[in-house]
Every structure is written in structure tokens, then in C-alpha cells.
N, C-alpha and C positions, 0 to 999 in steps of 0.2 A: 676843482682844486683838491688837494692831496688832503687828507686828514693830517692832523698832527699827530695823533693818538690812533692806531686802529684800533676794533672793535675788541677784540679778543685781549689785547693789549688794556685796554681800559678797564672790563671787566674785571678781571685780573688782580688789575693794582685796587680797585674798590675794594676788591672782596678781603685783598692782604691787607689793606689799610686801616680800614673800619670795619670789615664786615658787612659791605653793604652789597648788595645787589643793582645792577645796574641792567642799561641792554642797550641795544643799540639808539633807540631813539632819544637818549640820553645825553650819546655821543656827540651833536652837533655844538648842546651846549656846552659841552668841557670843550671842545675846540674853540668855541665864541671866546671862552670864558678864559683860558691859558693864553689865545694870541692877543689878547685885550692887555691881559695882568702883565705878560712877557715885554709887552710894547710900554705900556706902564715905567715899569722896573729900568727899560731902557734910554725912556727918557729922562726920569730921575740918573741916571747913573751919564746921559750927556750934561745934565747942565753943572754936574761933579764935575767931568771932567772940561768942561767950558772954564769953571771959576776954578779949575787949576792951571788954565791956559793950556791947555793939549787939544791935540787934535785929533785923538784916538780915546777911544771910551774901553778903560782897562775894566779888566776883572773887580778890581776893587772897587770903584765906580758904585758897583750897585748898592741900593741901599736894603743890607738884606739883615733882616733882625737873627736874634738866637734863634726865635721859634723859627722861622724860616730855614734857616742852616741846621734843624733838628730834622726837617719835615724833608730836608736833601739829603742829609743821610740815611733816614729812615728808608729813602726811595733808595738808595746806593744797596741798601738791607733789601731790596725784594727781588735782588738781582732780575731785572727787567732794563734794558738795553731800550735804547729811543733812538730812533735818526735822524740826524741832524738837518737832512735835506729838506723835508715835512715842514720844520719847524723855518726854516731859512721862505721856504717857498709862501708858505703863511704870513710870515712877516711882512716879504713883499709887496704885499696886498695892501699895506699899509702907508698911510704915509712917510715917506723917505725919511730917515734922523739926517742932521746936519754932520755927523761924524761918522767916521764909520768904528766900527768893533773890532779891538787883537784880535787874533788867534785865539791867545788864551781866553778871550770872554768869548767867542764865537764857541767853542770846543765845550763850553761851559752851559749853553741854552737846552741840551737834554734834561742835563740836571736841574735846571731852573723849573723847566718843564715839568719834571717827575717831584721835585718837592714841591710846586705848586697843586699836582696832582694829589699827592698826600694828604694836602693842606687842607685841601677842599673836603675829601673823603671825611675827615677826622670834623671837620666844621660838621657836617650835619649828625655828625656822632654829638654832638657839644649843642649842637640845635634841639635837637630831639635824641634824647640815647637811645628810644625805643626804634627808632625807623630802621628798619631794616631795603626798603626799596624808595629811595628818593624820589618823592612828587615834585610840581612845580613848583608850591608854596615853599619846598626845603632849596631847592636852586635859589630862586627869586632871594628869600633870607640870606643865605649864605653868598650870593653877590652882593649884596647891600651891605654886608660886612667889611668884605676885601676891596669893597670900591672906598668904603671907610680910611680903609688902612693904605689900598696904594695910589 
């Protein structure tokens, strides 16, 4: 199955984000960890659009805080580009939503993608400001957080 994220890609946004060092064996878990939150985000944003009585789960739908919508721009700011098919084929994997997604919120799961990616970066910056190379103990933390929150 396709990464969501490739390697050099991920890299990348760590190092613009936080400053962190990452590599590749890191990789599997940011892809566990985005198609989880992304699946998350999207089930919250069907049962919005259920108790609107729609049948299509809009953009609005999701339920996405300030800091979230900061951690989406901020990625909009690293100019790094994501494709959407990765993400769509990831999803798949998943159990089916009972709706499906516009246009405009399908067009929109890069950026979900890359501000969740931020997110995380900047979490173990906030975990440890000292870390510079993410161990497990700082993954493990920082999912226990965002399973908190989504």
C-alpha cells in the first residue's frame, strides 16, 4: 500500500516544522498515525452532517479547532504539495463512512493531512523542547494526546 507521506516528504516538513530530525523508520508511524486522525476527523464531520440531514459530508462538517487551522496554514507556509491519491488509497483501507465526501472536502484531505503533520512535529516540540530526533516514548506521548483530542 501507497505511503501517505513519502520519505523525503516527511523529512522535510519535520525539520521546517519543529526542527526535528526524523528518517525513514519513523515514516510508518506518521502514516498509522494521519490515516487514523484523518478517519477520525471524518467521522466526526459524518455525524455533523447526519444531524443536518445531508447526505454528503461538506467541508464544513469537520470539526477542526483554531490551532488546527493554524497548523493548516502553517503547512500551506512550507510550500510542500501532497497527493491526494495516497491519501484516498489509505482511507480505503479503512472502514467504509456511510456518506460520502464533496469535492470540496475530498480536495481538502492534503491539507488536513499536512496540518495534522505540523501538528504532530510541533507536539513533541511542546513534549520535550529539547528533542531534537523523536524516540518512541515521544510518538507513544504525542498519540495519547491527539487520541485525547480527536
Amino acid at each position: 500500500m501507497a505511503k501517505i507521506i513519502g520519505v523525503s516528504k516527511f523529512e522535510r516538513l519535520f525539520r521546517e516544522a519543529a526542527g526535528l530530525d526524523v528518517d525513514k523508520n519513523d515514516l510508518a508511524r506518521l502514516n498509522d498515525f494521519v490515516r487514523q486522525k484523518v478517519y477520525d476527523l471524518l467521522l466526526a464531520a459524518q455525524a455533523t452532517a447526519k444531524d443536518n440531514q445531508r447526505d454528503v459530508i461538506q467541508l464544513h462538517d469537520l470539526p477542526l479547532t483554531l490551532g488546527f487551522k493554524e497548523s493548516m496554514r502553517a503547512f500551506d507556509g512550507l510550500d510542500t504539495a501532497l497527493e491526494l491519491q495516497p491519501i484516498l488509497d489509505q482511507l480505503a483501507a479503512l472502514p467504509p463512512l456511510d456518506l460520502a465526501y464533496s469535492y470540496e472536502m475530498e480536495a481538502e484531505l492534503p491539507r488536513l493531512v499536512g496540518g495534522l503533520t505540523v501538528a504532530l512535529a510541533r507536539a513533541f516540540k511542546i513534549l520535550d523542547p529539547k528533542v531534537k530526533n523523536p524516540q518512541s516514548v515521544h510518538w507513544e506521548r504525542a498519540m495519547a494526546i491527539f487520541d485525547l483530542l480527536f
